[in-house]
N, C-alpha and C positions, 0 to 999 in steps of 0.2 A: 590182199583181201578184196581190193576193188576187182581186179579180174574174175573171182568169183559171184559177184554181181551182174558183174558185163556178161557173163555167159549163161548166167541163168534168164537175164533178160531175154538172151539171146535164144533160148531155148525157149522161151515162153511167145517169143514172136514164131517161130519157126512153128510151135503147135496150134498156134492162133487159128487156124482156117479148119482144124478141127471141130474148135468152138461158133461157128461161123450163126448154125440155127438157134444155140442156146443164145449168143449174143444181142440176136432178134429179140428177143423179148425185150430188152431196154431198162433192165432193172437197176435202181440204184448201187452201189455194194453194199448197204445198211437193209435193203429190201432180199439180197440175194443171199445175206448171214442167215436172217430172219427163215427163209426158208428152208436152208439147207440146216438149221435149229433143229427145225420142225421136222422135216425128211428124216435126221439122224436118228431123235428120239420117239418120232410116231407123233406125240401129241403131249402139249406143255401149255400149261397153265400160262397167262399174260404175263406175270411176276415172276413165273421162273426162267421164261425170254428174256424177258427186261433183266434180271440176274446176269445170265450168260453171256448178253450183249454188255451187261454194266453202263444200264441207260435206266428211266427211269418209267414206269411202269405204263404213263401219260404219254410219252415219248414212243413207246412201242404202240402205245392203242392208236396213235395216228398215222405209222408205217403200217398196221394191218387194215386200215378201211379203207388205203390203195389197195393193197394187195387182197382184201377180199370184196372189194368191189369188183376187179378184175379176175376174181375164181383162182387165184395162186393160192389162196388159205381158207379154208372156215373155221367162224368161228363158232363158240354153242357151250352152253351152261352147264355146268359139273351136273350130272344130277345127284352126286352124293353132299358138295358146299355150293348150292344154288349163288352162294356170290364170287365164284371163282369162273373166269370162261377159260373155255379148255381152245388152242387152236392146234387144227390138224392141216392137214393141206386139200387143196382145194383138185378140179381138177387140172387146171393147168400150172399147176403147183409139180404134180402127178407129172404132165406131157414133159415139162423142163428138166424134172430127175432121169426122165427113159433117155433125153436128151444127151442131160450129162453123160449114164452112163454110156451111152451107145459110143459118144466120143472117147471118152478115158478103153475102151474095151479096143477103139482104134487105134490109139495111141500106146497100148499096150500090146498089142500084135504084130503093129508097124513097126517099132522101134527099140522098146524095154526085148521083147521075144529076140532079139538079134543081142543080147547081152549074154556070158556066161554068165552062173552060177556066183559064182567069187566075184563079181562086180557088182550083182542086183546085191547081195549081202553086204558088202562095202558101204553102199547107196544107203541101202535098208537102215544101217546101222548108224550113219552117218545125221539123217534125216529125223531118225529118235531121237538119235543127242542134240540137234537143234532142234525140237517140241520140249525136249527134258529143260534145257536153259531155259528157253521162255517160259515156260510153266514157274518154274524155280523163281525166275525175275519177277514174273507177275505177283507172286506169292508176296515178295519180299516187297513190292512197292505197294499193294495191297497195307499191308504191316506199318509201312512207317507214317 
């Protein structure tokens, strides 16, 4: 098991320099969740951040007046429950996604494109069933 740590390490160093511009940015990892929250779903109310992070709603408003002082996020008032604000991304919120993908679409051309068929499926399959566990774990320690 430990070898499969060491190699994916291994891999995650070896893609590092892909990451090179996004890394510039200097984002926390609680600042970089926070966004990529935001990216996924468009636009989430503070309380439903704070949910998905599983922090508390207080906790999240002080990670976004970095990040929206900086234009990674804005923020702005439902105008349907004037007491909910809604955060969506700001624009360099915006520049750091194009970032991302431009790297991942590099990494996916350089490297995954030189895989058959029956390995990116393997991979594929492989990769669900560790989100399927943790999801499952999370559930259960949620529970107890």
């Amino acid at each position: 098991m430990n070898e499969i740590f060491q190699t994916l390490d291994q891999i995650n160093y070896a893609l590092l320099h892909h990451y090179e511009e996004v890394l510039e940015h200097k984002l926390t990892p609680k600042q970089s969740l926070i966004i990529e929250h935001v990216e996924q779903y468009g636009a989430l109310t503070v309380n439903e951040l704070a949910e998905k992070m599983n922090v508390t709603a207080s906790a999240i408003s002080q990670l976004l007046t970095k990040l929206e002082k900086e234009h990674y996020i804005e923020r702005s008032i439902n105008p349907n429950s004037r007491r909910e604000i809604i955060v969506t991304l700001g624009m360099k919120g915006k520049e750091l996604y194009e970032l991302y993908a431009k790297a991942d679409e590099q990494i996916v051309l350089t490297y995954y494109a030189k895989l058959d068929d029956e390995v990116i499926n393997q991979l594929e399959q492989a990769v669900n069933k560790i989100y399927e566990v943790i999801l499952e774990e999370q559930v259960k320690a949620k529970g107890e």
